[in-house]
C-alpha positions, 0 to 999 in steps of 0.5 A: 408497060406503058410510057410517061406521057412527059418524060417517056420513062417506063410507067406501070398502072398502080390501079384500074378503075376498070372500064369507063364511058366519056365522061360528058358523054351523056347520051339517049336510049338508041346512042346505048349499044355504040357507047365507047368505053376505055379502060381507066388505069392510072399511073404515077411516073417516079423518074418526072413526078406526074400522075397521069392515066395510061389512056386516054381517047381521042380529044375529037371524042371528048371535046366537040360541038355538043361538049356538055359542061358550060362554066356559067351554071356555077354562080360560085365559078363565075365569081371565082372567074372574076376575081382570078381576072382582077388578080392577073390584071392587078399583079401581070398587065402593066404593059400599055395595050396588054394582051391575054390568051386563054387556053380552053376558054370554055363560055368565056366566063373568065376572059369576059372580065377582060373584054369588059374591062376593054383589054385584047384578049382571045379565047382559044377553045376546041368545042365550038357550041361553047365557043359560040357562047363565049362570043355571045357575051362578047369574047373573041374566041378562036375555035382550036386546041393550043400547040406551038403552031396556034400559038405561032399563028395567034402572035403573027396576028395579035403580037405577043401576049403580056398572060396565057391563062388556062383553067381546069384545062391543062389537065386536059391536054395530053400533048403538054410539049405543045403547049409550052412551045406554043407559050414559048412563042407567044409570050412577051419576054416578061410574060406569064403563064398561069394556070390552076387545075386539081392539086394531086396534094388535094385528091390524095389526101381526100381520097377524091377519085372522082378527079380522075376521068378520061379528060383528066389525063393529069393531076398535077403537083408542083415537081410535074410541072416543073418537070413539064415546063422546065425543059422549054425555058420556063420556071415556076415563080408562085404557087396559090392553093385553091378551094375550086373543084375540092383542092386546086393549085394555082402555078404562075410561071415566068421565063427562067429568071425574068421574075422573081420566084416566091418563097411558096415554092419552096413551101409547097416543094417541102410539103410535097416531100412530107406528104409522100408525093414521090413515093409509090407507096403513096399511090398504094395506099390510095388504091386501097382507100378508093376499093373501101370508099367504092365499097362503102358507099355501093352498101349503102345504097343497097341498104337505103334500096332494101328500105325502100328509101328514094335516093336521088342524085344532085349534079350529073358532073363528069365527075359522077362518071367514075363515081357510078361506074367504078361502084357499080351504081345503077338507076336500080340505085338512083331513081334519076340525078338532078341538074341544071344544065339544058343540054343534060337534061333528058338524056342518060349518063354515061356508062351507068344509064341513069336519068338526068332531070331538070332541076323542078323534079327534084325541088318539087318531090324532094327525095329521102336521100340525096347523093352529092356529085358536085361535091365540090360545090357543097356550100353553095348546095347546101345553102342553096337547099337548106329547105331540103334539109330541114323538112328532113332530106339527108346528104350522102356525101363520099368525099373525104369519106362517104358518110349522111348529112342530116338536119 
């Protein structure tokens, strides 16, 4: 029996998606045989409503000076970045001379909106290689994790910011208790903290288990966050679903009773309740579809293996790591998988040992198949490569069900 990350009730794993390799930690052939792997359980707490995993490694083993994910290779996230940026700005910085943290600001694709807009801002980021890229494009980034004693240090030295802001990252960080009292301290009276991260809503409906992986150690809904924030003064005053990373939810949260609260909350709260998010059978359920979507998609590669057809991966994503390695898929599977970022080209992926290769090999010798990793990103690839198409390539897709695209 495990303990709720959040609340410390009892939990108990409802699946295992077995054992499992960082998920960025993309390596060369002689890092093989020190490989670290864990196993990947997950478990759903039904006294506070938070999904989580039972285990997670060290923070130092995941994000680090060679952490392998930058924002700017998606243009569609880079755009997306932009347009969160001048929401904030229209909607939450009134106040003359405002100022505005990110929590895991990443290469500052986000806080570089506000930087050019000349508004004070600071990154907060734990891997320092993207840090250093983030004040290459001018955003003043602090090399750290975010708790009550960062938070305490950034307002004796900046004063109290007007937003935190944080991305695809909450779900990251283990120690949530330390986040909000580290927001409890930074933020102005009326301030806000804002936040969007992969809706649980989203991955149970779609049957996305790909959004589970080691720095995934939540998916939240709306009744997790409340639970999380609510004990430190914090209410949550919007919600804003998002079509980033297949489903993401948008939480705007405020001091209790310092702002309005927006009828979606209530919405989203009812829609949870019809979807079953509360209930343990939910969660039994998407086991079994996970074991058949697993199964499903290791066949076909068997077959388009015993056809001699030539299958190819598009986007070796954290993702990808669970993907492969809960399937069992192997290079006996896929041939290598395709990418456009510098620092995971060359090297293998974790656990599954597959070759990652620059972007040229896969447009200058389109395979017979593709197999679509960055899923989430599917308008863009598929605009992107209609001429893979057209000259007779097919997508193999597994979310929200594996199944061929072709023509």
């Amino acid at each position: 029996m495990a303990t709720c990350r959040t609340c410390a009730a009892s939990i108990k794993p409802f699946m295992s998606f077995g054992r499992m390799p960082i998920a960025n930690g993309f390596l060369r052939p002689e890092q093989f045989k020190q490989e670290y792997f864990f196993e990947l359980a997950t478990a759903f707490c039904e006294a506070c409503g938070t999904f989580q995993i039972v285990e997670q490694p060290d923070p130092e083993k995941m994000f680090h000076e060679n952490y392998a994910f930058f924002t700017r290779t998606s243009a569609h996230m880079v755009t997306h970045f932009r347009e969160y940026a001048e929401w904030v700005k229209a909607h939450y910085l009134s106040d003359v001379d405002p100022f505005v943290v990110e929590i895991g600001s990443n290469d500052g694709a986000l806080l570089e909106n506000f930087a050019n807009a000349g508004i004070r801002h600071l990154g907060v980021e734990p891997s320092a290689n993207v840090a250093a890229e983030a004040r290459r494009h001018g955003v003043e980034s602090l090399v750290s994790f975010f708790d009550a004693g960062a938070g305490e240090r950034i307002r004796d030295q900046y004063g109290e910011a007007d937003a935190i802001l944080a991305a695809n990252v909450m779900c990251h960080i283990p120690d949530l208790h330390g986040v909000a009292k580290g927001a409890e301290l930074l933020l102005k009276p009326k301030g806000i903290l804002v936040f969007e991260d992969p809706y649980l809503g989203a991955m149970i409906e779609k049957t996305s288990y790909d959004q589970i992986y080691d720095e995934h150690v939540f998916i939240f809904s709306l009744k997790s966050v409340q639970s999380i924030f609510g004990p430190y003064g914090f209410e949550v005053i919007d919600v804003l679903p998002q079509a980033t990373h297949g489903g993401s939810m948008r939480y705007v949260l405020a001091r209790r009773g310092a702002r309005p609260v927006s009828p979606a909350v209530s919405q989203l709260a009812s829609g949870e309740d019809a979807q079953g998010l509360g209930r343990a059978a939910t969660y039994q359920d998407f086991r079994t579809r996970c074991e058949h979507s697993r199964d499903q998609l290791l066949d076909l590669l068997n077959r388009l293996k015993a056809e001699g057809k030539r299958v190819v991966g598009y986007g070796a994503t954290s993702k990808s790591t669970t993907v492969m390695n809960y399937c069992g898929i192997g290079p006996q599977h896929i041939e290598f998988i395709s990418d456009t970022t510098p620092i995971k080209q060359g090297k293998y992926t974790p656990g599954s040992h597959i070759p990652v290769k620059p972007y040229d090999e896969f447009k200058t010798h389109h395979p017979d198949y593709a197999l679509l990793f960055a899923w989430n990103h599917k308008a863009e690839i598929m605009s992107k490569e209609a001429g893979f198409r057209s000259g007779g390539g097919k997508w193999i897709v597994f979310v929200p069900e594996v199944s061929i695209i072709e023509g």
